[in-house]
C-alpha positions as CSV (number, residue, x, y, z in Angstrom):
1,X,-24.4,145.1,162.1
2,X,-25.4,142.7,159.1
3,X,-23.4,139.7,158.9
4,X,-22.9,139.8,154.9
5,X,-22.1,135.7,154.7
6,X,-21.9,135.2,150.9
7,X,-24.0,131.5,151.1
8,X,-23.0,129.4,147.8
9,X,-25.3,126.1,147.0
10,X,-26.7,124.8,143.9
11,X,-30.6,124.9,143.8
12,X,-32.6,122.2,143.2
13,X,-32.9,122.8,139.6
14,X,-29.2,121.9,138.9
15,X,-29.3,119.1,141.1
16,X,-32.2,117.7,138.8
17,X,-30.5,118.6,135.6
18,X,-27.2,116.7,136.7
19,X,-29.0,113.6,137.5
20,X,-31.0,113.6,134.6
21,X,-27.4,113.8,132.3
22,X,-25.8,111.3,134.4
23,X,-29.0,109.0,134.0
24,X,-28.6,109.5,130.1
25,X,-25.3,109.0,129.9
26,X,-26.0,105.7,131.7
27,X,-28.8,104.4,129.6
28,X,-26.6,105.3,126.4
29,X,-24.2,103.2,127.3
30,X,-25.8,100.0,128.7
31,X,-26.5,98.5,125.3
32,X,-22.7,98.9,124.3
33,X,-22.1,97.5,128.2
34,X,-24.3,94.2,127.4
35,X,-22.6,93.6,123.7
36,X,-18.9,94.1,125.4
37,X,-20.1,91.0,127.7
38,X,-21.4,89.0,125.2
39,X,-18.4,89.2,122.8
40,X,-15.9,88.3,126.0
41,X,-18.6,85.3,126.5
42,X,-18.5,84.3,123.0
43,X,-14.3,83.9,123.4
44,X,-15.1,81.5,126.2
45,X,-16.6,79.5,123.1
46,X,-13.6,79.8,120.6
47,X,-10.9,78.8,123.1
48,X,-13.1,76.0,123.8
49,X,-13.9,74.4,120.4
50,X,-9.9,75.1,119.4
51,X,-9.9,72.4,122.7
52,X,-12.2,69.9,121.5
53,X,-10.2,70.4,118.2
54,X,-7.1,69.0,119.2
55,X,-9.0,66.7,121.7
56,X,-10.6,65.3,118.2
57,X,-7.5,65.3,116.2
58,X,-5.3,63.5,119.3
59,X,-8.8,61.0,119.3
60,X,-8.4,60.1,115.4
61,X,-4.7,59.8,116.1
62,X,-4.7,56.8,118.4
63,X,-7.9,55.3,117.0
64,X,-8.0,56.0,113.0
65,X,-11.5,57.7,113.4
66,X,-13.2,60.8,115.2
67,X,-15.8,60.3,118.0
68,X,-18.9,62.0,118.8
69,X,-18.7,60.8,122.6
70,X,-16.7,63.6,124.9
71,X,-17.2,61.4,128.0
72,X,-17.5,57.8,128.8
73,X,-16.1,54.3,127.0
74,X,-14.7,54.8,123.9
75,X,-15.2,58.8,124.3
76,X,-12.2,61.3,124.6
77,X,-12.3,62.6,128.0
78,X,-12.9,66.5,126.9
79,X,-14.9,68.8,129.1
80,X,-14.6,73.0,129.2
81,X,-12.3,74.3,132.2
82,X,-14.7,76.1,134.9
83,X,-17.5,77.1,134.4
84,X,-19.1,77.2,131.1
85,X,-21.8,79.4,129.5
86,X,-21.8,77.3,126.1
87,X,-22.6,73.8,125.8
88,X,-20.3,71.8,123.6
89,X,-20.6,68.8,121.8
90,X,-22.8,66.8,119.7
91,X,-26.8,65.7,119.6
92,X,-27.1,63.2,121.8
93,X,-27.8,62.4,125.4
94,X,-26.1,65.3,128.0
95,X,-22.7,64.1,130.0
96,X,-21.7,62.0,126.6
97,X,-22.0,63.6,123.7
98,X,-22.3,66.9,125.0
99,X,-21.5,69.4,128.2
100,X,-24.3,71.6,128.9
101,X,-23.5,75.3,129.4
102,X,-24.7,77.8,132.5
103,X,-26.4,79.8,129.3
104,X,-27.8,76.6,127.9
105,X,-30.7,76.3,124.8
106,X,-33.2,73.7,124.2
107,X,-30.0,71.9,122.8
108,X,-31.3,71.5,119.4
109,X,-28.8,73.1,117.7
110,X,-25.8,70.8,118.8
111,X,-27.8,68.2,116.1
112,X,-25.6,70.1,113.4
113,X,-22.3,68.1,115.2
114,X,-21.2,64.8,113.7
115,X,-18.5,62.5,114.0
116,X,-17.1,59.9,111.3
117,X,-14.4,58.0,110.6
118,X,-13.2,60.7,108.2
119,X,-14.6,64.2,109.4
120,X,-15.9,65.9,112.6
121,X,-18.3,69.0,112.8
122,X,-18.3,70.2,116.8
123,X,-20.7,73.0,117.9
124,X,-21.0,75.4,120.8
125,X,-24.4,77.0,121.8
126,X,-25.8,79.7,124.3
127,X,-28.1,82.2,124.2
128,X,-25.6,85.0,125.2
129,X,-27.4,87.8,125.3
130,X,-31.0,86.2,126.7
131,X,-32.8,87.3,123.7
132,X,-34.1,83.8,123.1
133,X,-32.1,83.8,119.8
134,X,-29.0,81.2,120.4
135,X,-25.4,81.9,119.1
136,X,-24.5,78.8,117.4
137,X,-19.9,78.7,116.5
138,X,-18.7,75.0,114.8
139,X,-15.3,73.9,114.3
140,X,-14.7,71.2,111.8
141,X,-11.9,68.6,111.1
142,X,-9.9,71.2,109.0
143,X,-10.1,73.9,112.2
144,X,-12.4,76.2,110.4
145,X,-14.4,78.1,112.6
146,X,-18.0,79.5,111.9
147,X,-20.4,81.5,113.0
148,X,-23.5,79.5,112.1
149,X,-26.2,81.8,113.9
150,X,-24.5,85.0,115.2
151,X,-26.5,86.0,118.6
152,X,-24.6,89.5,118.7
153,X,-26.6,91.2,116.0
């Protein structure tokens, strides 16, 4: 008597071609992945400068003039909540006229902040995306943002 047990299984050829899709579909969508997190890093940056905004604005409004000094005498007392990836601030020396970020440059490009009695320029700085290329946002005395070097591109 012949047991007729009708065996069902995929063969190793199927096998291989499902992996191979899923491992396409994967690698197609790593790029878009890795631009998603550097955009939700970049509104780290926004929420922080529209800080150091009104930190600027509340400065000039007890003292007549805007500062470049975000910690110390004279200074206003302004870091980033948490943990930052941007450094914020002005040129200067780090912990006074600037925070330094997790995703921190060479720092060179917070030279483009200034601070006067009538104006104020503040800039945030990362390389986002670790391309070596930083992504460089200022806001000024009149809340205009800009995107002086755009690291998503």
């Amino acid at each position: 008597m012949m047991n007729n047990v009708n065996n069902r299984a995929f063969t190793l050829i199927e096998l291989m071609i499902v992996v191979s899709i899923v491992a396409f579909l994967a690698m197609m969508s790593v790029p878009s992945y890795k631009k998603f997190v550097a955009r939700s890093r970049r509104s780290e940056a926004q929420v922080n400068l529209a800080s150091l905004y009104a930190a600027e604005k509340a400065y000039w409004a007890e003292n007549g003039v805007y500062t470049n000094v975000l910690m110390g005498e004279k200074g206003l007392g302004w870091k980033p909540e948490g943990k930052n990836n941007y450094s914020y601030g002005f040129g200067g020396a780090e912990g006074v006229n600037y925070i330094k970020g997790a995703m921190a440059t060479d720092g060179s490009g917070l030279s483009q902040g200034k601070a006067d009695k009538n104006s104020f320029v503040a800039v945030a700085i990362a390389d986002i995306d670790g391309d070596g290329k930083p992504d460089v946002l200022t806001i000024d005395d009149k809340k205009e943002f800009k995107i002086v070097q755009d690291d998503l591109q």
